[in-house]
C-alpha positions in Angstrom: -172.6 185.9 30.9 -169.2 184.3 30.1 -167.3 185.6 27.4 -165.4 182.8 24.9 -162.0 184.6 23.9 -159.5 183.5 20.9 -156.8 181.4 23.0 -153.4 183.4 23.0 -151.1 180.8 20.8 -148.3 182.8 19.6 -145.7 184.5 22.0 -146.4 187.5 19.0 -150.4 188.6 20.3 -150.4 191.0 17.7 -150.3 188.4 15.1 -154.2 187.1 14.1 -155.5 183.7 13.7 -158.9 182.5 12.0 -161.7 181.0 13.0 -161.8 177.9 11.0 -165.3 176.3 12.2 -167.8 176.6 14.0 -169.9 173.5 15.5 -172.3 175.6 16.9 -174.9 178.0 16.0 -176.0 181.3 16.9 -178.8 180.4 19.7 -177.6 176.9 20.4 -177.7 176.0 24.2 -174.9 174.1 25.2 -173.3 171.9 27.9 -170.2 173.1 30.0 -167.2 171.7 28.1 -169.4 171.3 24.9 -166.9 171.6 21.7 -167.6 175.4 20.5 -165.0 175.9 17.5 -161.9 175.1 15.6 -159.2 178.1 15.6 -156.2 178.1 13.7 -152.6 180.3 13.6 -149.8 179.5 11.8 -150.8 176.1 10.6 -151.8 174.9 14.4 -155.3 174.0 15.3 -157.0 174.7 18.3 -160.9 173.2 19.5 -162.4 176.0 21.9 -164.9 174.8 24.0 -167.8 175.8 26.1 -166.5 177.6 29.9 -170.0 177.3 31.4 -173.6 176.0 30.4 -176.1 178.2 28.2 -177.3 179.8 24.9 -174.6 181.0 22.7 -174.4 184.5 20.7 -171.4 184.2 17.9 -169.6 187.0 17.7 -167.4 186.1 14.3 -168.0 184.4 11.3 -166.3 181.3 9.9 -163.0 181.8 8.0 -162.7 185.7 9.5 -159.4 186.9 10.9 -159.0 187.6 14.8 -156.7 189.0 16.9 -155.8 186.7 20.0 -157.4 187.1 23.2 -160.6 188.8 20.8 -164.2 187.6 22.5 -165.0 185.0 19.6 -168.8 184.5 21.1 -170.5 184.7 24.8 -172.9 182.5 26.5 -175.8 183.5 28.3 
């Protein structure tokens, strides 16, 4: 299993971002490199993708708050 984390994008990791969208769903199988999510913190975007090959499990919803470095999902 391969945890998918919230990047660190702030020099302040105490300070949360939000998962903006998903382009997955819970259960989806998915490539290696496969585009996972949008995350956003303090009006900067980032896409997260897929570290490795299999089925995903979300672990946040769209639009909730997350601390950086939080697992966001894992793939199995």
């Amino acid at each position: 299993m391969s945890d998918v984390l919230f990047p660190m994008m702030t020099g302040d990791a105490s300070e949360p971002g939000v998962l903006a969208t998903w382009y997955v769903a819970d259960g989806e199988v998915v490539a290696e490199k496969h585009l996972l999510a949008e995350v956003t913190i303090n009006k900067v975007d980032a896409e997260i993708y897929a570290p490795v090959a299999g089925t995903v499990t979300l672990r946040v919803e769209e639009g909730e708050e997350v601390a950086q470095g939080a697992v966001i999902a894992s793939i199995e």
